[in-house]
C-alpha positions in Angstrom: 212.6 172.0 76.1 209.8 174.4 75.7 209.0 176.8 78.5 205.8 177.3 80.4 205.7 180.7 79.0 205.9 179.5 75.4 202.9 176.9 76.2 200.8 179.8 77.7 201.2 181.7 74.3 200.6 178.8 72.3 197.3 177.5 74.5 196.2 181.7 74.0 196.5 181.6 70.5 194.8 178.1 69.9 191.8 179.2 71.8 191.4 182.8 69.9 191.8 180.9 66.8 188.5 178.5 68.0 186.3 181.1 69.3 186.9 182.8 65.8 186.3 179.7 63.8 183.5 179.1 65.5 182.1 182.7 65.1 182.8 182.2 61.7 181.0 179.1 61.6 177.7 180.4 63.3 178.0 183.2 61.1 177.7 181.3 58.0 174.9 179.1 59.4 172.6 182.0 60.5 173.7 184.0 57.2 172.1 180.8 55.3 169.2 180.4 57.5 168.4 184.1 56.6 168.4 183.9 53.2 166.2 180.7 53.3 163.6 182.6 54.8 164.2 185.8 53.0 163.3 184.0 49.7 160.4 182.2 51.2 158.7 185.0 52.2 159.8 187.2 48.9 158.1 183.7 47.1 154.7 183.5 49.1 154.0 187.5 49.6 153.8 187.5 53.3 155.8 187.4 56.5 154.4 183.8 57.7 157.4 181.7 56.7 159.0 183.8 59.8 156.3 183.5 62.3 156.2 179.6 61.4 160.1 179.3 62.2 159.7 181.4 65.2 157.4 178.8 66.7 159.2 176.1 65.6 162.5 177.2 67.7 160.3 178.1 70.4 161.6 181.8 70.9 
């Protein structure tokens, strides 16, 4: 039989390990999302690819 103690560690670790996976997974989203417009702009000359995506999201 496992102890409470044991289950505490275990639920601890299993929820570090999520919150980094899903760091890592923003992280990489955003990181692509960057480069998208980076190129964009580097293609067109101009800053507007950035301006248009910031008024899409709405921030």
């Amino acid at each position: 039989m496992i102890d409470p103690l044991s289950y505490l560690l275990i639920s601890i670790t299993t929820f570090c390990f999520g919150l980094l996976v899903s760091f890592q997974i923003s992280h990489i989203f955003y990181c692509r999302k960057l480069t998208r417009l980076a190129k964009r702009c580097v293609n067109t000359g101009t800053i507007a690819p950035v301006l248009v995506d910031l008024e899409e999201t709405g921030r």
